[in-house]
Backbone as a printed PyTorch tensor [residue, N CA C, xyz], in Angstrom:
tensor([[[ 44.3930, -62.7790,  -2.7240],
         [ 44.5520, -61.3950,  -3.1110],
         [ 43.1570, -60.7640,  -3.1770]],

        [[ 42.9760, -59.7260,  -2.8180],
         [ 41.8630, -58.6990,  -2.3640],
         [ 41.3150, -58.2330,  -3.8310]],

        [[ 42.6220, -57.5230,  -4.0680],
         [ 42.4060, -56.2070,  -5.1740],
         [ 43.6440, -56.3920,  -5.9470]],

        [[ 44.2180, -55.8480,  -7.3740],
         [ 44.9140, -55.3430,  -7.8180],
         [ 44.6530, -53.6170,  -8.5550]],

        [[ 45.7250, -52.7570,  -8.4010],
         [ 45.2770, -51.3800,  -9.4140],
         [ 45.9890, -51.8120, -10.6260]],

        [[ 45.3710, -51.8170, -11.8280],
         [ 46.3990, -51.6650, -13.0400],
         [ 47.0240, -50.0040, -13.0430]],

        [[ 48.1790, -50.3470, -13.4370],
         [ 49.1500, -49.3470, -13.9100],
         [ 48.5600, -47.9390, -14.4270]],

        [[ 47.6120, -48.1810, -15.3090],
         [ 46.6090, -47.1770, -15.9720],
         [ 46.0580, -46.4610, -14.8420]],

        [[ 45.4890, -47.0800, -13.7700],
         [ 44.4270, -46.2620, -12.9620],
         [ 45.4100, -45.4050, -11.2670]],

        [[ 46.9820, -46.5300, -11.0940],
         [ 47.4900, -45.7350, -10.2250],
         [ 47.7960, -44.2590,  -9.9230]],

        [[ 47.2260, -43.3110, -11.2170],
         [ 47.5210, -41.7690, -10.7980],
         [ 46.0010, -41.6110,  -9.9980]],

        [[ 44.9130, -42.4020, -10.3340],
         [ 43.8980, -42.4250,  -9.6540],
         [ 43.7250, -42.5950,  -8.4670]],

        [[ 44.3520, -43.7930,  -8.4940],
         [ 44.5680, -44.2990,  -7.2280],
         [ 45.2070, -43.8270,  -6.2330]],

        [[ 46.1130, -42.8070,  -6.4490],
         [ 47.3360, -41.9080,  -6.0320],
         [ 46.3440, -40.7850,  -4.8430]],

        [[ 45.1640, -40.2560,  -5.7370],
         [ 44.5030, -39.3150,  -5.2460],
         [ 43.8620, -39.7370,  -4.0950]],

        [[ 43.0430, -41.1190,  -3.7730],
         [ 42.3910, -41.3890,  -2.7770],
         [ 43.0980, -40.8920,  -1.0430]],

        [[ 41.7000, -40.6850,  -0.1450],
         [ 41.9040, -39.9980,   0.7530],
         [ 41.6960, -41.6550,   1.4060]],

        [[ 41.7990, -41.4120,   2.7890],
         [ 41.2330, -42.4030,   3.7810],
         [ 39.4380, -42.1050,   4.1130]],

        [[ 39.2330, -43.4440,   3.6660],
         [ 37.6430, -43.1190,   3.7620],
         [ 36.6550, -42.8030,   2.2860]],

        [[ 37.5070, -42.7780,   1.5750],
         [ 37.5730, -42.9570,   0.3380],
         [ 36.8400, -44.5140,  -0.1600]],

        [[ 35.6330, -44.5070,  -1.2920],
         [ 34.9850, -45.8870,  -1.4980],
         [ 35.4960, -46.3080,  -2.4540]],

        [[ 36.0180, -47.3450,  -2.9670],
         [ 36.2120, -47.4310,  -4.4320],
         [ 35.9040, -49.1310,  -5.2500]],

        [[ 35.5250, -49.3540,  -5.9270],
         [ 35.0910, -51.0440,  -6.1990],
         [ 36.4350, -51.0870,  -7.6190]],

        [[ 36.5130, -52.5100,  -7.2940],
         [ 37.4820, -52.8120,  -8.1190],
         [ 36.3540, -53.6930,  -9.1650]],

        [[ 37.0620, -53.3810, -10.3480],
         [ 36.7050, -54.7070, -11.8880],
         [ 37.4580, -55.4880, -11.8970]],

        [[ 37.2260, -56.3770, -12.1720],
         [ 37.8040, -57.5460, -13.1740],
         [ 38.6120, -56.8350, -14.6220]],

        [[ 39.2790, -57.0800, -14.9700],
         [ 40.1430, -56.9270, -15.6940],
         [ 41.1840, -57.7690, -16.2750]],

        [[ 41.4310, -58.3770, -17.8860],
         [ 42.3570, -59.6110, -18.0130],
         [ 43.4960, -58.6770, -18.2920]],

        [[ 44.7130, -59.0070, -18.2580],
         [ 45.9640, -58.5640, -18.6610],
         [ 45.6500, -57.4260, -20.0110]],

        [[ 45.7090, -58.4760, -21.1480],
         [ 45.1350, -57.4280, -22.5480],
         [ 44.4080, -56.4400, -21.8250]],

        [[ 44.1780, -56.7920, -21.1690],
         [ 42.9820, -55.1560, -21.2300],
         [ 43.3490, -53.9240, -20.0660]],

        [[ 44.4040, -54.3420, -19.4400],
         [ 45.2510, -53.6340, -18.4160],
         [ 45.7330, -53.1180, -19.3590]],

        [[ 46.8760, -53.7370, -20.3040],
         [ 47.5660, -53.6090, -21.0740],
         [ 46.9440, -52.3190, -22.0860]],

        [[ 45.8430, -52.7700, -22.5560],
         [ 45.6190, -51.8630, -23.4070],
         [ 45.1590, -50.1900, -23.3610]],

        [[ 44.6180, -50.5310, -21.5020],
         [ 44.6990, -49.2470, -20.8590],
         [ 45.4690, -48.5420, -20.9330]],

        [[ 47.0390, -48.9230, -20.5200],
         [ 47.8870, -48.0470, -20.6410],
         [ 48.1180, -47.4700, -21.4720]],

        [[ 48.1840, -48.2570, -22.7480],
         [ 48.9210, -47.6730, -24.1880],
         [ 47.8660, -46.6960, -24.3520]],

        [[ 46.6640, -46.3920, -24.2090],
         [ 45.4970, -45.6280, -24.7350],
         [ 46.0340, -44.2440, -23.3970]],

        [[ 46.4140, -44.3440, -22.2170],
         [ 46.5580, -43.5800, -21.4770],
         [ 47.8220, -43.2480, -21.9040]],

        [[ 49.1150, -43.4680, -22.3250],
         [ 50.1020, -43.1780, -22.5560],
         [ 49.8580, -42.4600, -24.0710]],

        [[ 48.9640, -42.8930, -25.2990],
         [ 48.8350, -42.2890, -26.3850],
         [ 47.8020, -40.4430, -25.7210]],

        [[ 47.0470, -40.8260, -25.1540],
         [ 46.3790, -39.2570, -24.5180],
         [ 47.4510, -38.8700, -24.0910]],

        [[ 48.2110, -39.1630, -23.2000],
         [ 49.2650, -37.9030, -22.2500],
         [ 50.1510, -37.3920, -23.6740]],

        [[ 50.6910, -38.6520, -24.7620],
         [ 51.7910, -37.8850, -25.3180],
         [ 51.0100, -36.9230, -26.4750]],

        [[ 49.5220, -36.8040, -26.9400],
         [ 49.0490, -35.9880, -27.5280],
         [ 48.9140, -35.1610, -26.3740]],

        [[ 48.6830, -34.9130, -25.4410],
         [ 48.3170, -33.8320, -24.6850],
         [ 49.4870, -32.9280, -24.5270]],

        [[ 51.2070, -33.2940, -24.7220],
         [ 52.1290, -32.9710, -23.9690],
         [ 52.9730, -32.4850, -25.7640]],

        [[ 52.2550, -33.2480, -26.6780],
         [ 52.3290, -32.2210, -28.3670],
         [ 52.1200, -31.1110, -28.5990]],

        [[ 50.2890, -31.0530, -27.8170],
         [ 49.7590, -29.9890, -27.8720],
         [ 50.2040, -28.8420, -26.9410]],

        [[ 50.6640, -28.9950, -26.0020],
         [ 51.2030, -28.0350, -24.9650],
         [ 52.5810, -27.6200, -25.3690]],

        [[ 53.3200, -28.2820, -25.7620],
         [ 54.7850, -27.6510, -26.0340],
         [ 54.7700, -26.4100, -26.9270]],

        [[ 53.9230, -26.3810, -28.1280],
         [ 54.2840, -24.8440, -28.1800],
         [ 53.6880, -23.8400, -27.8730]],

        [[ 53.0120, -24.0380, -26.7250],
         [ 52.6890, -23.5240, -26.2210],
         [ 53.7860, -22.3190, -25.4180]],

        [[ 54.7190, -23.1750, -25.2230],
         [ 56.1090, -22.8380, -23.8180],
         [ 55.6240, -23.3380, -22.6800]],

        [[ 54.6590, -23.8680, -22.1430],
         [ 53.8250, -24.0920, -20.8330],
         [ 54.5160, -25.3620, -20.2240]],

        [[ 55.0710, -25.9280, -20.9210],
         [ 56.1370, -27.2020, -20.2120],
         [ 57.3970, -26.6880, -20.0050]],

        [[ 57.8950, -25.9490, -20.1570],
         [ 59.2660, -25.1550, -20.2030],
         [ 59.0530, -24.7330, -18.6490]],

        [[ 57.5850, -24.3950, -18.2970],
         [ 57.8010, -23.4650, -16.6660],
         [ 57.9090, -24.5600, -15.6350]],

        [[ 57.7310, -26.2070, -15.9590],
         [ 57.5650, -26.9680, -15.0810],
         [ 58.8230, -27.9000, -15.1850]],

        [[ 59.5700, -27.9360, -16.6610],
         [ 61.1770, -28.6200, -16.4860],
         [ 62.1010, -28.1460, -15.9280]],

        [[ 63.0200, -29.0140, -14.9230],
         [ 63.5130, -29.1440, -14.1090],
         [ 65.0530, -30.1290, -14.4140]]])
């Protein structure tokens, strides 16, 4: 195996173009792991702060 993306970095990863450089880390599980939960605790404060906003209301579907 080459590379793995953890879960955390695939919206990142999402963006790359062709031609695009990128180096991979080392990374143990725990710490994949703990990426996410820290990325999942930012989005759901971010998505607190926006609701009363009404600003998620123009994008549900």
């Amino acid at each position: 195996m080459i590379g793995t993306v953890i879960t955390a970095d695939l919206p990142k990863a999402s963006q790359l173009i062709p031609g695009d450089r990128i180096r991979f880390c080392r990374a143990t599980m725990e710490e994949a792991q703990q990426a996410l939960r820290e990325q999942m605790e930012k989005l759901a404060e971010l998505k607190k702060r926006l609701e009363p906003s009404g600003i998620l209301k123009l994008f549900a579907r």
